[in-house]
C-alpha positions as CSV (number, residue, x, y, z in Angstrom):
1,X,15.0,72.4,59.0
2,X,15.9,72.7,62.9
3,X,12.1,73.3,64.2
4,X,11.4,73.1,68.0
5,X,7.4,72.2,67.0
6,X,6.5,72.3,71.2
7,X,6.8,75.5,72.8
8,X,4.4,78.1,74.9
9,X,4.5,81.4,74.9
10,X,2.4,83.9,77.6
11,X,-1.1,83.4,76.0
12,X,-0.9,80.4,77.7
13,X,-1.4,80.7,81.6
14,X,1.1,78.6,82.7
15,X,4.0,80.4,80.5
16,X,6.1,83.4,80.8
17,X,7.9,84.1,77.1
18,X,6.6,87.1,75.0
19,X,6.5,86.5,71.7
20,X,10.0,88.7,70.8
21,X,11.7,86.0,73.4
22,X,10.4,83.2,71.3
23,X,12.4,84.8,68.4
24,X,15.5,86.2,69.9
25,X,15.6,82.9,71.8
26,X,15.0,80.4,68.9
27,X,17.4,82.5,67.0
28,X,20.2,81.8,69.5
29,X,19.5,78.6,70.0
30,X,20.2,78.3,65.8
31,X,16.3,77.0,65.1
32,X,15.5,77.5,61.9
33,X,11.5,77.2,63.3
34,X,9.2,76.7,65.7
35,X,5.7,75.1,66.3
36,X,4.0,77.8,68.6
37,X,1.4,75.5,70.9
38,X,-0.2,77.4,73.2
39,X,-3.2,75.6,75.4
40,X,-6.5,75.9,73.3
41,X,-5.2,79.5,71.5
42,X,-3.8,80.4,68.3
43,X,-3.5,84.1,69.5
44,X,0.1,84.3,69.9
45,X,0.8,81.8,67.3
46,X,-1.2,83.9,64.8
47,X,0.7,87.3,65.6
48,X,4.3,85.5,65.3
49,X,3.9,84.5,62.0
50,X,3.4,88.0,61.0
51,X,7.5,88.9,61.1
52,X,10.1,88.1,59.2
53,X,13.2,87.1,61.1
54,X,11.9,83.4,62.0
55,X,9.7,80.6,60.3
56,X,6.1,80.5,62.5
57,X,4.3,77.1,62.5
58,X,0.5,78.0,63.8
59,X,-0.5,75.5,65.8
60,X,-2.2,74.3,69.1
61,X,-1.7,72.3,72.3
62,X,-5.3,70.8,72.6
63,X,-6.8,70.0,75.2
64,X,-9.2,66.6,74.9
65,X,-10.8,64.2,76.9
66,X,-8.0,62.0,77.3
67,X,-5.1,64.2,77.3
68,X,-3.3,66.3,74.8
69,X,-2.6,66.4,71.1
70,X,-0.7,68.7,69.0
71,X,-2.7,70.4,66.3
72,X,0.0,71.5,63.9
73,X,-0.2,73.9,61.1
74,X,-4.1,75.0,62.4
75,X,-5.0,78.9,62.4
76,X,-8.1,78.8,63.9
77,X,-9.0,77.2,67.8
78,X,-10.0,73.5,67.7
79,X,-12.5,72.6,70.3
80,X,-11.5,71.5,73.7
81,X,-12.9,68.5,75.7
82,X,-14.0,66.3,72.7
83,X,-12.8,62.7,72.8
84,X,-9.8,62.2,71.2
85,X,-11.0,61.0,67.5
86,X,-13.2,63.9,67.3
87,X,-10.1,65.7,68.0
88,X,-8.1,64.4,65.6
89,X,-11.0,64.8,62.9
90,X,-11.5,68.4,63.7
91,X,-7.5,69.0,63.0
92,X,-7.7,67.1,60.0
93,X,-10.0,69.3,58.9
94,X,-8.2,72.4,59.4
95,X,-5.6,71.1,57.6
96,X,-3.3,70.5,60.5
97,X,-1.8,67.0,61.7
98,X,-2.1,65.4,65.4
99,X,0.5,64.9,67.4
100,X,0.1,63.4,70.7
101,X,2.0,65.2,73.3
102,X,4.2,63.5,75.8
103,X,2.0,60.1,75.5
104,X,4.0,58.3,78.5
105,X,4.9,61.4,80.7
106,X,4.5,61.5,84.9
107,X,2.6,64.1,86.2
108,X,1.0,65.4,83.0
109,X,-1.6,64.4,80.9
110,X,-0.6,61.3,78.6
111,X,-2.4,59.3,76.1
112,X,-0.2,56.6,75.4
113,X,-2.3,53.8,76.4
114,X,-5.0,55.3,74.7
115,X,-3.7,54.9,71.7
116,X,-4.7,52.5,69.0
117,X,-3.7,52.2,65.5
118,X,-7.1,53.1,64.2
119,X,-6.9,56.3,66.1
120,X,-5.9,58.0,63.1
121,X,-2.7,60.0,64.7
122,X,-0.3,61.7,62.6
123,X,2.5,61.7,64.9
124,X,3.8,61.1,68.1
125,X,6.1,63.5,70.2
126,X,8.6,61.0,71.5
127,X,11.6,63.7,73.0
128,X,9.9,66.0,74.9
129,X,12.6,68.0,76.9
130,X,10.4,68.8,79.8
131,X,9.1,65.2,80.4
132,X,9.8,63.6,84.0
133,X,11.4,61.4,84.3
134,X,12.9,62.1,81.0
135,X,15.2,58.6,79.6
136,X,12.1,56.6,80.9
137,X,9.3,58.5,79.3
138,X,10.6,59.4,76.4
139,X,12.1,56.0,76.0
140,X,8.4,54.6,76.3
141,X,7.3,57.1,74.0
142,X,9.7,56.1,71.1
143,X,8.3,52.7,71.7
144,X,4.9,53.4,71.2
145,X,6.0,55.2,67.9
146,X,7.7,52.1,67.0
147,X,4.3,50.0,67.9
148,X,2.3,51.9,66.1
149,X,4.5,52.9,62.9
150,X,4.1,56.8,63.1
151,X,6.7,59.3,62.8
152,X,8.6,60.3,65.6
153,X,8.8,64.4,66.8
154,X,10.6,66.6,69.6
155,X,9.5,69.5,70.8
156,X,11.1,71.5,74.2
157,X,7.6,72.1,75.9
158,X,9.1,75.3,76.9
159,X,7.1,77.5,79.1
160,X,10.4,79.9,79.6
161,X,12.2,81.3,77.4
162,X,15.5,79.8,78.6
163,X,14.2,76.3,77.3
164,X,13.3,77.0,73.6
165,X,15.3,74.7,71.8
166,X,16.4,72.1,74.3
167,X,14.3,69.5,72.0
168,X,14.0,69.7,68.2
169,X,13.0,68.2,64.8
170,X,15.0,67.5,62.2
171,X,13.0,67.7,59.2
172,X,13.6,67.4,55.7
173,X,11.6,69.8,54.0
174,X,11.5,73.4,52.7
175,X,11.1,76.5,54.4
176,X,7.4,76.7,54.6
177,X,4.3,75.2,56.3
178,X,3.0,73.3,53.7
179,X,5.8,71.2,53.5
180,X,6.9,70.4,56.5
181,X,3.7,69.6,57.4
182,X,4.0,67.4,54.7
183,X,7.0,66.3,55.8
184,X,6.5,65.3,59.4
185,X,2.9,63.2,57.9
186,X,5.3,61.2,55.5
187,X,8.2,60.6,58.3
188,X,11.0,62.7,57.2
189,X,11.4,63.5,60.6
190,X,14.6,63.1,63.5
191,X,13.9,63.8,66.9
192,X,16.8,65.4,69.5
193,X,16.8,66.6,72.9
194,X,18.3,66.8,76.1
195,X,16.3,67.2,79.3
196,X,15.3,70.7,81.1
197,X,18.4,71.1,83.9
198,X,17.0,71.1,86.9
199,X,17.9,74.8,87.6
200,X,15.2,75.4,85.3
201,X,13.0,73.2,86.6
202,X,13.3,74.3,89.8
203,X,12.6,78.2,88.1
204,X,9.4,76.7,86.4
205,X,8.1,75.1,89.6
206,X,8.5,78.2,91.4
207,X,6.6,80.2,88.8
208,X,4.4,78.0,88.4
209,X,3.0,78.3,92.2
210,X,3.8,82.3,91.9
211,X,0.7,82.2,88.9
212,X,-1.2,79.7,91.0
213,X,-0.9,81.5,93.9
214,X,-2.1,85.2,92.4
215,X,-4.9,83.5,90.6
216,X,-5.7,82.6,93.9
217,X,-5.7,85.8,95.3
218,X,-7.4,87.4,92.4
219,X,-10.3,84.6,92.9
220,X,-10.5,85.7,96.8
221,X,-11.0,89.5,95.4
222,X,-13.7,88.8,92.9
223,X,-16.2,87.1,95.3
């Protein structure tokens, strides 16, 4: 299974894809998944796994104390700003696994020196195609994977939909959530990816300061 298990669609406010682009997309891109992880939401996720024409993994970009983990295979919200071991507990109990999210990344929010063995982590992401600067982080990323013994996973952190698929799992399983979940907690798992070009990059930074920039303007208009 080819399974992009990082990507955002527009319930989170820092992404642009509808949920038909994260299908038509993933489809072209010749995914045979993905992980929806929207910040803190399962809205999106939720509706996706509704249709038919693509495999839907429920799950969550958390938001914790000391950065972010992936909550894969939840359907309901996990609380945000706990510290990461209640994180982790709360997604264990939903049934989902934790994956930190770009643990050694610049300019977002890593936990890789965070991170002890008794943290009980599933996972860690160690390709993630938007990370900056991408060899070195991800290189330290695999290397904390290594440290701590966990199985390795790549996701695109896609905000757009021209960047679904540009990181991907490998993963031997079937063609449902139970056992890929399964899967990925056992190590079946290969990690690809190339980095976002910076033609992209240079579109997400620019809509990135278009949404900050009307949620400014929409702040000045509701005092």
């Amino acid at each position: 299974m080819k399974i992009d298990l990082h990507l955002h669609t527009h319930y989170s406010e820092d992404a642009t894809t509808t949920l038909k682009e994260v299908v038509t997309n993933a489809k072209k891109r010749g995914l045979d998944g993905v992980a929806v992880t929207d910040h803190d939401t399962t809205r999106g996720a939720k509706i996706l796994a509704k249709q038919k024409q693509l495999l839907v993994i429920p799950s969550i970009e958390v938001s914790c104390l000391q950065g972010h983990v992936l909550a894969l295979g939840v359907t309901e919200p996990i609380t945000p700003r706990l510290s990461l071991t209640e994180t982790v507990e709360k997604i264990h109990q939903k049934d989902g696994i934790a994956v930190i999210a770009h643990p050694a990344v610049v300019l977002k929010t890593g936990l890789g020196h965070k991170i002890s063995s008794a943290s009980s982590i599933d996972a860690i992401e160690v390709i993630n195609a938007a990370a900056f600067p991408f060899f070195v982080s991800n290189y330290l990323s695999r290397r904390l994977a290594q440290r701590l013994r966990l199985p390795e996973t790549a996701g695109s952190d896609a905000h757009h939909p021209q960047e679904i698929g540009k990181a991907y799992t490998l993963i031997d399983a079937e063609s449902n959530r139970d056992d890929i979940i399964e899967s990925i907690r056992r190590g079946k798992t290969a990690p690809f990816g190339k980095p976002i070009p910076w033609v992209l990059r240079l579109q997400r930074i620019t809509m990135n300061l278009q949404t900050k920039l009307r949620g400014c303007q929409s702040s000045k208009f509701s005092i």
